[in-house]
C-alpha positions in Angstrom: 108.6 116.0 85.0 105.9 113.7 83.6 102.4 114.9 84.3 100.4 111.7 85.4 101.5 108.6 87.2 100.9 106.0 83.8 103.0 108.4 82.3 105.7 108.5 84.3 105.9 104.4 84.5 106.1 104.5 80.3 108.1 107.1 80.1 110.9 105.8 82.6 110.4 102.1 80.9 111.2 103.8 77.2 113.8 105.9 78.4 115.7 103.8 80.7 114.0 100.1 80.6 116.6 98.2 82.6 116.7 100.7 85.8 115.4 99.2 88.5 111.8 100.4 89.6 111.1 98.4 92.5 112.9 96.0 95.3 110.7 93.0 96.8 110.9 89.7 97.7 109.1 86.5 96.9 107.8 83.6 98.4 111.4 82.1 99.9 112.2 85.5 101.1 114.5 86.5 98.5 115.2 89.3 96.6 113.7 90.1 93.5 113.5 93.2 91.7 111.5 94.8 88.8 113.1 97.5 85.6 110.9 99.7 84.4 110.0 97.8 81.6 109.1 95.2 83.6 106.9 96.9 85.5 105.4 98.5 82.6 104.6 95.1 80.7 103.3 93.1 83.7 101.1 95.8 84.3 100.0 96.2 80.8 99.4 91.7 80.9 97.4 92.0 84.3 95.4 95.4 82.8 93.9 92.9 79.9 93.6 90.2 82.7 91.1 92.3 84.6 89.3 93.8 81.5 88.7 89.8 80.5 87.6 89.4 83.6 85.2 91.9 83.2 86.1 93.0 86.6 84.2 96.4 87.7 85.8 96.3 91.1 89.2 94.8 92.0 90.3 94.8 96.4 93.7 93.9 97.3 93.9 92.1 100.0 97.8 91.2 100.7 101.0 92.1 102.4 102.9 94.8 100.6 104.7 92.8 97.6 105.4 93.4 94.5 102.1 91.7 93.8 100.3 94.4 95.1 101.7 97.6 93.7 101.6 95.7 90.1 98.0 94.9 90.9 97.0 98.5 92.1 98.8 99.9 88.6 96.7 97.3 86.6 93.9 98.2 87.8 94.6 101.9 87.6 95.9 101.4 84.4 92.8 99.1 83.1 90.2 102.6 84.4 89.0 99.7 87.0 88.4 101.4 90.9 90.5 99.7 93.2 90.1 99.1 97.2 92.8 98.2 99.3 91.6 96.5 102.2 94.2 96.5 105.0 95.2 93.5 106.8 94.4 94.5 110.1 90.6 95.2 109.0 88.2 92.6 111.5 86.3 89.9 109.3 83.1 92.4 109.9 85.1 95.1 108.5 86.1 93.7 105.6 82.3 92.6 104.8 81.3 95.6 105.0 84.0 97.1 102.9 83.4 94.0 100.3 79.4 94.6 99.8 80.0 98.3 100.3 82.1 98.3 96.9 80.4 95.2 95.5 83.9 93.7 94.8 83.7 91.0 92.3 87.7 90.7 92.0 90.2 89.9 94.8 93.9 90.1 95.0 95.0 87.9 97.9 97.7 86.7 99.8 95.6 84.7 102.1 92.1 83.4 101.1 88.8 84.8 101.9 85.1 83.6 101.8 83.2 83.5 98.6 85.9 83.8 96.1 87.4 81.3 94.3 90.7 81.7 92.6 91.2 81.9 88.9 94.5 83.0 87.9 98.1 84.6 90.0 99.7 87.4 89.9 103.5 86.3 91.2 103.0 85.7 94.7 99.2 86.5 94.9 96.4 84.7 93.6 93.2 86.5 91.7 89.8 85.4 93.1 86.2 86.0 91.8 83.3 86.1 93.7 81.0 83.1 93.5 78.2 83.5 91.6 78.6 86.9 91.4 76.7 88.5 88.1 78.5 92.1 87.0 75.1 92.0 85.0 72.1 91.4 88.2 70.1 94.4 89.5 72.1 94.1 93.2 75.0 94.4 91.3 74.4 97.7 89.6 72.8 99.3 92.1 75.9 98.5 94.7 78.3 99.8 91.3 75.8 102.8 90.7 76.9 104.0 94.3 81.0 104.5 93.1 81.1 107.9 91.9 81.9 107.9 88.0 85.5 108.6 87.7 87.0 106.6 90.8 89.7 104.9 90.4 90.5 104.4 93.8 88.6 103.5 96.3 90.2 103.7 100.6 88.7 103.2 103.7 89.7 104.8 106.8 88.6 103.1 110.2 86.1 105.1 112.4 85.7 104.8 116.0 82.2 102.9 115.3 84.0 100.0 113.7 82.5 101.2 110.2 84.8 101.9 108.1 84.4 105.3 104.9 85.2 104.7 101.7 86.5 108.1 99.8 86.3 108.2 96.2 89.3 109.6 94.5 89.9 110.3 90.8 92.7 109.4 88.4 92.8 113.4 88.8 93.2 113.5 92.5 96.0 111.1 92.5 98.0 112.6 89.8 97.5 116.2 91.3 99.1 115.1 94.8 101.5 113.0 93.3 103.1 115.7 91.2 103.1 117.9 94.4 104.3 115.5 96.5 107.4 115.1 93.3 108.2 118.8 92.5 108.7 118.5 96.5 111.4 115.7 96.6 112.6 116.6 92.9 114.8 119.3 94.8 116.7 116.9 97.1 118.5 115.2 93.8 120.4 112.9 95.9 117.4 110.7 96.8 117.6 107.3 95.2 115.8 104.8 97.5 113.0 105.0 99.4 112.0 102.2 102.0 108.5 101.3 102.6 107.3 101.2 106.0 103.5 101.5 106.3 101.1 99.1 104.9 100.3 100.4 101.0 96.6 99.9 102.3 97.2 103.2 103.6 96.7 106.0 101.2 99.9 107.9 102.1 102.6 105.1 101.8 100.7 103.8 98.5 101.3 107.7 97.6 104.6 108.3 98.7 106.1 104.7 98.1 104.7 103.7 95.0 103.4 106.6 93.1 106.0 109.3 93.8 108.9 107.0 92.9 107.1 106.4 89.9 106.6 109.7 89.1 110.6 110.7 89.8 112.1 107.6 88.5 113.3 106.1 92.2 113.7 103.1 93.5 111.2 102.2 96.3 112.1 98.7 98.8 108.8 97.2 99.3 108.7 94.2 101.3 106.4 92.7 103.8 105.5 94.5 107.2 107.1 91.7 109.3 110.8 92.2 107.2 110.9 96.3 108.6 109.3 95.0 111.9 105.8 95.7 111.4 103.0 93.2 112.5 99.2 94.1 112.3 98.6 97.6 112.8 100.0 98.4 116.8 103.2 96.0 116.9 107.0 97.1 116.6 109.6 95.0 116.4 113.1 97.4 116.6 115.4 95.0 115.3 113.7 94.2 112.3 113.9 97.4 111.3 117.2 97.8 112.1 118.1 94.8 110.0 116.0 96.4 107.3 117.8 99.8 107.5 121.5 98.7 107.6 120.9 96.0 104.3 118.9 98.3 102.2 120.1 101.8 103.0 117.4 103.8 102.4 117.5 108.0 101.5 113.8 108.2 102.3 110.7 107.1 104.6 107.6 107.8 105.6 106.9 107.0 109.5 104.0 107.7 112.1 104.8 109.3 115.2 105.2 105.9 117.0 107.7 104.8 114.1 109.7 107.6 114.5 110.3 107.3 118.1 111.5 103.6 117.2 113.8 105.1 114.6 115.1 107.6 117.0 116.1 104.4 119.5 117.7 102.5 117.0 120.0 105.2 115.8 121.0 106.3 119.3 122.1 103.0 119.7 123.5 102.3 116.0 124.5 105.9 114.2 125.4 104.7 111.4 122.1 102.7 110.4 120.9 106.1 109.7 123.6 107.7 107.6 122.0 107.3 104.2 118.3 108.8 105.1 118.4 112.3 103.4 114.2 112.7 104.0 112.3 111.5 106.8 108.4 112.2 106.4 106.4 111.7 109.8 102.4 111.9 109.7 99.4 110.6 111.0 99.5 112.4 114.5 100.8 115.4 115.9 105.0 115.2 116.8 105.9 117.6 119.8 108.8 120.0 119.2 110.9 118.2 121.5 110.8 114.9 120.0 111.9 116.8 116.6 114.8 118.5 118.0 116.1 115.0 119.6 115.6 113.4 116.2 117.6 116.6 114.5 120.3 116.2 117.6 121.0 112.6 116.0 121.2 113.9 112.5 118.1 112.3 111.3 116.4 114.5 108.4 113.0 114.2 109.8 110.5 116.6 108.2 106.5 117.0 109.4 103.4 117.0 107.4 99.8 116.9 107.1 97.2 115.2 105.4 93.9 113.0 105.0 92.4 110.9 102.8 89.6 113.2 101.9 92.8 115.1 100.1 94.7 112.7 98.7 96.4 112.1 101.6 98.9 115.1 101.6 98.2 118.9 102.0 101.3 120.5 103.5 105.0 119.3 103.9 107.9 120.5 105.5 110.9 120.4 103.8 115.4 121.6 104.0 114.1 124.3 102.4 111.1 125.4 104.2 111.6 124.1 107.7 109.5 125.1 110.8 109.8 122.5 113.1 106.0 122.2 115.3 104.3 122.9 112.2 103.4 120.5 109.6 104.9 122.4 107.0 103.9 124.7 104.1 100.8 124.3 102.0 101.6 122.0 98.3 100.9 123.8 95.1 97.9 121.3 94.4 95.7 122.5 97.9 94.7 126.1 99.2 94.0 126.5 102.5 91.6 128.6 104.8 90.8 128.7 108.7 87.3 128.8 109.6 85.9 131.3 111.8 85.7 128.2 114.6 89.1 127.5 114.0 88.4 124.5 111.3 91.0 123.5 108.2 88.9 124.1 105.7 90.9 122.7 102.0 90.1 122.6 98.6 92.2 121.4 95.6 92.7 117.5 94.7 89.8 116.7 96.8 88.0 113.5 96.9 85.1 113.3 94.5 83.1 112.0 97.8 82.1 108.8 99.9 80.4 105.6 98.1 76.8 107.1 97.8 77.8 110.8 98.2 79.6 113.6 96.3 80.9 116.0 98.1 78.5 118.6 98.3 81.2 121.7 98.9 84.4 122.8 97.5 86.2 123.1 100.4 86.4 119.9 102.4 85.6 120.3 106.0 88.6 118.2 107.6 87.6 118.3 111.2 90.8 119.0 112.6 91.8 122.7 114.6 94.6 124.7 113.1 96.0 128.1 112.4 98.5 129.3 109.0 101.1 131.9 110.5 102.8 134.7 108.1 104.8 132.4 106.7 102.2 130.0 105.4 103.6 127.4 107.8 100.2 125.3 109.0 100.1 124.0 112.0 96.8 121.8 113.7 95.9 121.8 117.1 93.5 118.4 116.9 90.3 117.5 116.2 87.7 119.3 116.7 85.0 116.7 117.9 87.6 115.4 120.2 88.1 118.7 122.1 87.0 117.9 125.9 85.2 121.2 127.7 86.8 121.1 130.9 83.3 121.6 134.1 85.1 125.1 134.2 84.8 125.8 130.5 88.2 125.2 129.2 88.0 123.9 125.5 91.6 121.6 125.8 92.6 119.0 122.9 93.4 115.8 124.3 95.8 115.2 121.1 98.1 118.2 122.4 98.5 116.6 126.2 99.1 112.9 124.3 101.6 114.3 122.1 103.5 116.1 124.7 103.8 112.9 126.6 105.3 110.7 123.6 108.1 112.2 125.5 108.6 109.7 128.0 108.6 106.0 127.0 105.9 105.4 130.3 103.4 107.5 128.3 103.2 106.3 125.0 99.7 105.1 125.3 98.6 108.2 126.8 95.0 108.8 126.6 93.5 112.1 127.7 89.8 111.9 129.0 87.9 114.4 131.3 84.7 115.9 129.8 82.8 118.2 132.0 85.0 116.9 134.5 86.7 119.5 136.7 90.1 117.9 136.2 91.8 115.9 133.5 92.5 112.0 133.8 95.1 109.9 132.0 94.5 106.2 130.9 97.5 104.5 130.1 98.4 100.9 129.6 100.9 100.1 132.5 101.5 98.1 136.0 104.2 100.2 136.8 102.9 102.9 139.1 106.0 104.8 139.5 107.5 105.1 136.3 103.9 106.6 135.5 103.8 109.1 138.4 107.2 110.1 137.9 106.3 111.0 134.0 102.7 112.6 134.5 104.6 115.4 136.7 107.1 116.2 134.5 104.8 116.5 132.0 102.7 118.4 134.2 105.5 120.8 134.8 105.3 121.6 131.0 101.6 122.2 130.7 99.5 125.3 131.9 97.3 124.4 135.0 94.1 123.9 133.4 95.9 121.1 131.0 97.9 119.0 133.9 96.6 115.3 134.9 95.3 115.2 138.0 94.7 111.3 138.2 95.5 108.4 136.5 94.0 105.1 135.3 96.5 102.2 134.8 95.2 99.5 132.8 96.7 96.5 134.0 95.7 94.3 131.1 96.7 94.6 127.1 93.2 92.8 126.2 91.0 96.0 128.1 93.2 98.2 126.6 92.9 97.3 122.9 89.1 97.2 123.5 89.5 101.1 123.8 90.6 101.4 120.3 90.0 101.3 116.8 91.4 98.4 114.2 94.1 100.6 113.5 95.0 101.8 116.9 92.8 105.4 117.5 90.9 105.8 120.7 87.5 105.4 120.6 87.2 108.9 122.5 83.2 108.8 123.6 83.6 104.9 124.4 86.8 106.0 126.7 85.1 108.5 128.9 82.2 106.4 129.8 84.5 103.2 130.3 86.0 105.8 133.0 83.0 106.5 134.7 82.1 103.0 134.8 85.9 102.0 136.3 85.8 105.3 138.8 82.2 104.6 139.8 83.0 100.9 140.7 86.6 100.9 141.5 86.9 97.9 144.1 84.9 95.7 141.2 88.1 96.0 139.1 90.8 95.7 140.7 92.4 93.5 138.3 91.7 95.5 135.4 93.0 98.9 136.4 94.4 100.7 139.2 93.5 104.7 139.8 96.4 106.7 141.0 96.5 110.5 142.2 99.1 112.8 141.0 
């Protein structure tokens, strides 16, 4: 198996030019499709582009197309860093992420202040900055800060609205990818994989570009709205369903919420999942129950962990190492240690640091709670700075009580507050009261006393609701509990924003 991702791509393109690489579409909607060899020339062409360009930064800033994976090659092939910038980023968001890098080359699918196009790359045209100077003071002081070696620049969405960018190395990528590889390489059956998640995010850019790469797969990568996902929150089922049954995938990568929608469409329509082989869930914790309904449907679904910090992947379950409520054993590229406060502690394929700052350890700090068991099977209880002390005591983890109640379809925006509070509270995004009620005490029934909700906030409108979260969808946990204090504290003042129910 070939070492390094550039490798791979050449190899496969000597060896077996006229296989087919990748699946896309273009402008019209139809289907297009790029060999090897293709690939390997187009990014070659668009390598010398950049390098003309004198580009020292290149963002991509478009819907997953072919475009954009021949762009993010390019660049990796040209040693230029690259930043994806997600398309659900605010207009302050992606300033921020723009100065922060000092980007002087854009990819684009849809324009954006202060650069002006100067060539296409198929469906996406390349923009420079205006009067932007590679060679002025700013300029190299705002480079200076990307850490010598980056090739690849992502930024993950805090609660504060600003997002981090993580500096990973040609290294780093390679190192995960081949784990990731050796990993799949044992289910030889795979031949398609179907791209779900914006390739903004680190793990489907991983996982649907690179490892396919790496294997000689073909990966389906077509824009969020053709698999039914627009922005970063909204789902629509029978896109995906339309998506499933034409291109029969044997592989995806799904969050939690994902994989509950691929769990309803295959109750309804079996045989839309007869070709998966590998299902790969992330992002959030998945409660045992929900895997054992996706196993009672035949769906191969397989848990893992992960964060960008690492390359985006540190342990995997897989058919032959299977513990369901566990993300799965540690990949030969990380190690692994529990702190003596309960923190996942990793080193191996680590970032090189944030824009501005190396990382000063060699075992990265994740933030998240977990425990390894005597099988090496890892399994993470939540984060850490989001663990709510209960007024008596109790340490709790919110993201255990929300995943529990991805159960029920009335809970899926479960949020868990309750800080020095005696009792916990749910907010959750419904008018109907009963449905609610009648899910918060079965789920009740499951938990230990000091983890039950005791009382409930409905939030009756979407637009109050999505002001309690990130761009990409995370509770802003501190924001959330004093919103609640404010609601509880003046409840007859809004009445049409929420309504507070006791279980």
């Amino acid at each position: 198996m070939s070492k390094t991702i550039l490798s791979a791509l050449f190899s496969h393109a000597s060896q077996r030019p006229d296989a087919i690489a990748f699946i896309g579409q273009n402008a019209l909607g139809e289907t297009e499709t790029l060999t090897f060899q293709q690939l390997s020339e187009q990014v070659c062409h668009y390598a010398e582009v950049f390098s003309k360009l004198q580009s020292h930064c290149i963002a991509i800033y478009a819907e997953n197309s072919l475009s954009w994976l021949i762009a993010d090659l390019a660049a990796m092939y040209a040693q230029i860093p690259c930043v994806p910038l997600p398309k659900f980023f605010s207009a302050a968001q992606i300033e921020h992420v723009l100065s922060h890098t000092g980007t002087d080359t854009l990819i684009y699918d849809q324009p954006l202040p202060e650069f002006e196009p100067c060539g296409e790359l198929k469906a996406c045209a390349i923009g420079r900055r205006s009067g932007f100077d590679s060679m002025t003071e700013s300029a190299e002081r705002v480079a200076a800060g990307i850490l010598p070696g980056t090739v690849k620049i992502t930024f993950t969405s805090g609660s504060t609205g600003q997002p981090k960018g993580v500096c990973l190395s040609q290294h780093n990528l390679d190192q995960v990818t081949s784990s990731l590889a050796q990993a799949m390489a044992k289910q030889s059956d795979l031949k398609k994989h179907l791209v779900m998640l914006p390739l903004s995010t680190l793990l489907e850019n991983v996982t649907g570009v690179y490892v396919p790469l790496m294997l000689g797969l073909t990966s389906v990568v077509l824009n969020g709205a053709s698999v039914g996902l627009q922005g970063s929150s909204q789902f629509v089922p029978e896109q995906f369903a339309g998506a499933l049954m034409q291109y029969q995938p044997n592989s995806l990568v799904l969050t939690p919420a994902l994989l509950h929608a691929l769990i309803a469409v295959t109750r309804h329509l079996p045989q839309l999942a007869a070709s998966l082989l590998f299902v790969a869930v992330g992002g959030a914790r998945v409660t045992p129950q929900t895997l054992v309904e996706a196993h009672g449907l035949g769906l191969p679904v397989y848990e893992g962990y992960g964060l960008s910090e690492c390359g985006s992947v540190v342990s995997l379950n897989t058919p032959d190492a299977n513990c369901p409520g566990t993300a799965g054993k540690i990949l030969p590229h990380a190690e692994v240690r529990i702190a003596d406060d309960g923190e996942i502690l990793v080193r191996g394929a680590v970032a090189l640091g944030y824009i501005n700052q190396p990382l000063a350890c060699e075992w990265v700090a994740t933030g998240d709670l977990g425990d390894v068991d005597g099988q090496g099977f890892l399994s993470v209880q939540g984060r850490k700075k989001n663990q709510i002390i209960t007024g008596f005591g109790r340490n709790i983890s919110p993201e255990w009580i929300e995943s529990e109640g991805q159960q029920w379809d009335a809970l899926r925006s479960l949020i868990v507050v309750g800080e020095a509070k005696n009792r916990l509270m749910g907010v959750i995004l419904s008018q109907d009261v009963d449905s609610v009620t009648a899910a918060i005490t079965a789920l009740n029934h499951q938990l230990p006393d000091y983890a039950q909700i005791c009382q409930v906030i409905l939030v009756l409108s979407p637009q109050a609701y999505r002001a309690l979260l990130t761009a990409n969808g995370r509770p802003k946990r501190h924001q959330i509990e004093e919103q609640v204090n404010v609601w509880c504290d003046n409840i007859e003042s809004f009445q049409k924003t929420i309504k507070r129910i006791d279980i």
